[in-house]
C-alpha angles and dihedrals in degrees: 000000000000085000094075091063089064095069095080132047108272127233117213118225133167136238125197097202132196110257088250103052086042088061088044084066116044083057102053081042086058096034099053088036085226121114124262092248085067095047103049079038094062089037089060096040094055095047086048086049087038102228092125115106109267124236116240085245088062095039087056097028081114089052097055115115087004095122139056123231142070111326093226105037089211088076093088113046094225110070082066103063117125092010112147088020 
């Protein structure tokens, strides 16, 4: 897969990361034995392609601001009657 992304001229960027994401990444680096470019190459590659699992957010994104009412429904009591019964 990473061998695709050698047919073009490359352009350098970089990525300040979370620890944990950093560390992430040096696993699956290791892991995998293939260097981080490839993997947060192929990590791109498949969001762009979308390929990558969406986020409920993205699944309802056309839903948002479609229906009338209180935006946290906890807001009127009640809505919570009976609840736990």
């Amino acid at each position: 897969m990473a061998d695709r992304y050698y047919t073009s001229a490359m352009k350098t960027i970089s990525v300040k990361l979370p620890e944990g994401l950093a560390r992430w990444l040096e696993r699956e680096s290791a892991t995998r034995r293939r260097s981080r470019s490839d993997i947060v190459r192929e990590a791109l590659e498949s969001r762009r392609l979308g390929s990558a699992e969406p986020t409920m957010a993205d699944v309802l994104a056309d839903l948002a601001g479609t229906i009338d009412g209180p935006r946290d429904l906890s807001v009127n009591p009640r809505h919570l009657d009976g609840l736990g019964r």
